[in-house]
N, C-alpha and C positions, 0 to 999 in steps of 0.2 A: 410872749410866751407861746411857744409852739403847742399843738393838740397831740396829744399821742396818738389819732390817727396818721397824720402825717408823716409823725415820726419811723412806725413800724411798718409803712407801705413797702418799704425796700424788703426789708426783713421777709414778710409775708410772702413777697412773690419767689425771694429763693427759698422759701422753705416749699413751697409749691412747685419748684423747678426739682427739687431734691426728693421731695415723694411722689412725684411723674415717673422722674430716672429710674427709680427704687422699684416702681411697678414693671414698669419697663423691661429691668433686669431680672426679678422675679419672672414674668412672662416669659422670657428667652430660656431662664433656666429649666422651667418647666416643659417646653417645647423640645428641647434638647434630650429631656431625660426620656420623653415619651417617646422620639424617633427613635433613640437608642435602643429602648426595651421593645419598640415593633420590628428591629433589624436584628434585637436577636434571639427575640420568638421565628421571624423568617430563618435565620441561619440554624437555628435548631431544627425547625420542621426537615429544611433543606438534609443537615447532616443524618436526619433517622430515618427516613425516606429512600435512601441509596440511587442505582443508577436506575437510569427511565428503561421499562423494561425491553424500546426499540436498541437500546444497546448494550444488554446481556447477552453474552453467548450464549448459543445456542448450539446440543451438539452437532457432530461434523455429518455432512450432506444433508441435514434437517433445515425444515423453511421456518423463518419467525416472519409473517408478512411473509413482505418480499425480500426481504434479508438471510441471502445463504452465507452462513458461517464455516468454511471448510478447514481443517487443519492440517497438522504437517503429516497425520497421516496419509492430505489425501493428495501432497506430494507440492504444498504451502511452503515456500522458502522465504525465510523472512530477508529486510535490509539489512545486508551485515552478517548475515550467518551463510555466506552460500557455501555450500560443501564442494569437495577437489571430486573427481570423479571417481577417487576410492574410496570414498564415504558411503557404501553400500547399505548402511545400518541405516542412510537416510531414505523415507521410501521414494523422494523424487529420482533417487539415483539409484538403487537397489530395484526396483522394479523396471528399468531402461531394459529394453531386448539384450540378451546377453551376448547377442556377437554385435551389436552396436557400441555396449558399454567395453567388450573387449578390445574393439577396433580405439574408444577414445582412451583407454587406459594403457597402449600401447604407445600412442599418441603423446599422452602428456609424461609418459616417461621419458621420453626421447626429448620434448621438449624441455626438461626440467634440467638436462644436460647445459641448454641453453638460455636459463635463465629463466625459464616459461614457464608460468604455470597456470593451470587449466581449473576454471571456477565454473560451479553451473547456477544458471542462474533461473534456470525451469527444466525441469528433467518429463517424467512419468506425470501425470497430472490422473485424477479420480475426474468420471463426470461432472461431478458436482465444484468439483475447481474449474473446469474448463468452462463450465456453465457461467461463473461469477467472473471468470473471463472476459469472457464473451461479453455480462451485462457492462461489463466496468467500460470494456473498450468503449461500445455506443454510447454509454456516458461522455467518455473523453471525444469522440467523434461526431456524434452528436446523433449518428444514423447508424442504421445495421450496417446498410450496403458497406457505405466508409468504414466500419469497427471491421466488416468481414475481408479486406486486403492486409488484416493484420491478426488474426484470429479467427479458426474456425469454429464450426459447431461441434459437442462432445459424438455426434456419432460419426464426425468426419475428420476429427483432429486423431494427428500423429502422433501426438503428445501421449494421447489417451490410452492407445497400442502401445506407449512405449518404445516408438520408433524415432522420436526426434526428441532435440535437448538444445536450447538453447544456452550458449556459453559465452565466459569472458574470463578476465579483462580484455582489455582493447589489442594488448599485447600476445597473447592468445590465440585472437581472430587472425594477426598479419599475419603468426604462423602457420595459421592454417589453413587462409590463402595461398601460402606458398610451397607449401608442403601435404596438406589434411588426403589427395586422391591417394599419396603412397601407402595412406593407410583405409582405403575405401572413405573417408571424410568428406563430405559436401555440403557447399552451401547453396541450397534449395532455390530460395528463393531473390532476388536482387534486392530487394525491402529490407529484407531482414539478416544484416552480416554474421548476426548471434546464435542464425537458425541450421542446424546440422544434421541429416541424417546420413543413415547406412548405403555406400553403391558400393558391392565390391568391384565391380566391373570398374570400377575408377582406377584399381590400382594399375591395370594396363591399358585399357582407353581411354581415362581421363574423366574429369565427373561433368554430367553434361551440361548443356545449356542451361543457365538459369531461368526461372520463371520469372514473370515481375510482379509476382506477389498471391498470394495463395487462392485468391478471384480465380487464376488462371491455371489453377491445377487442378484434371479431371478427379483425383480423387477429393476433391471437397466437392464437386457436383454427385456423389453416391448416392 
């Protein structure tokens, strides 16, 4: 006759294998409940909290740090919204010198005959844009010197005066490579095909020699 030790040893150890698993499971479910409830204590705090105050606007020509926030007042054209150059209501284009804007809006009528139409894609700029200009470029550039054959400084940019605009599309520029002196139109600089100011003197001698690149134009040495 067998002992009832023996008999129950099987028994015993699964039941021991089954209240291990059982703790086990308890354990994970508790661990789970608690991550959850510490992610969404975080995602609360997170949503009441709003944005970090380095990236509030701040209004336009005013410093937060070193962060200038300019707007379309101060002549800011966003991707995608660039005005034709009869959008005088925009101030990038509405504050352009008036026998400039006159010269491109004579321009892109004529063009428009041809298919062409004339977008701007920096017009009039406020110090305070030309400033965050300027800082963005040596960002992209990595140095002044390099940022400054592509941007000047606000008390030396044309922009600022209202005397130059840069324009597009692509389609635009070839006409006005081939056409822009008939209407005093030029492009300044050899860098920059998008960069345009006023020569009336173009319309019968021709718009002059290009610079290569605005390093080399005495009025950025002022």
């Amino acid at each position: 006759m067998n002992t009832p030790t023996t008999s129950l040893a099987p028994r015993v150890r699964r039941r021991r294998r089954v209240v291990v698993t059982a703790i086990a499971l308890a354990g994970a479910v508790i661990l789970a409940f608690a991550v959850q409830q510490s992610l969404s204590v975080a995602f609360a705090d997170t949503a009441h909290t709003g944005p970090s105050p380095a990236s509030t606007p701040v209004p336009s020509g005013q410093v937060s740090g070193s962060v200038i926030a300019p707007s379309e007042a101060d002549g800011v054209i966003r991707e995608g919204e660039q005005p034709t150059v009869f959008d005088e209501d925009r101030p990038a284009v509405g504050k352009l010198d008036r026998a400039l804007l006159d010269a491109l809006q004579r321009a892109a009528s004529d063009a428009a005959d041809d298919g062409v139409e004339f977008r701007v894609n920096s017009g009039w700029r406020s110090p305070a844009l030309q400033e965050k200009t300027l800082q963005d470029a040596i960002v992209q550039y990595g140095s002044e010197s390099e940022a400054r054959r592509w941007v000047a400084t606000p008390e030396t940019s044309e922009h600022v005066t209202g005397d130059a605009v840069d324009l597009g599309p692509w389609s635009a520029l070839d006409w006005l490579v081939q056409r822009g002196s008939r209407y005093g139109l030029c492009q300044i600089y050899a860098n920059e095909s998008w960069h345009y100011e006023l020569r009336p003197e173009a319309i019968h001698d021709g718009c002059p020699e290009m610079l290569a690149d605005p390093t080399q134009d005495p009025r950025t040495k002022r």
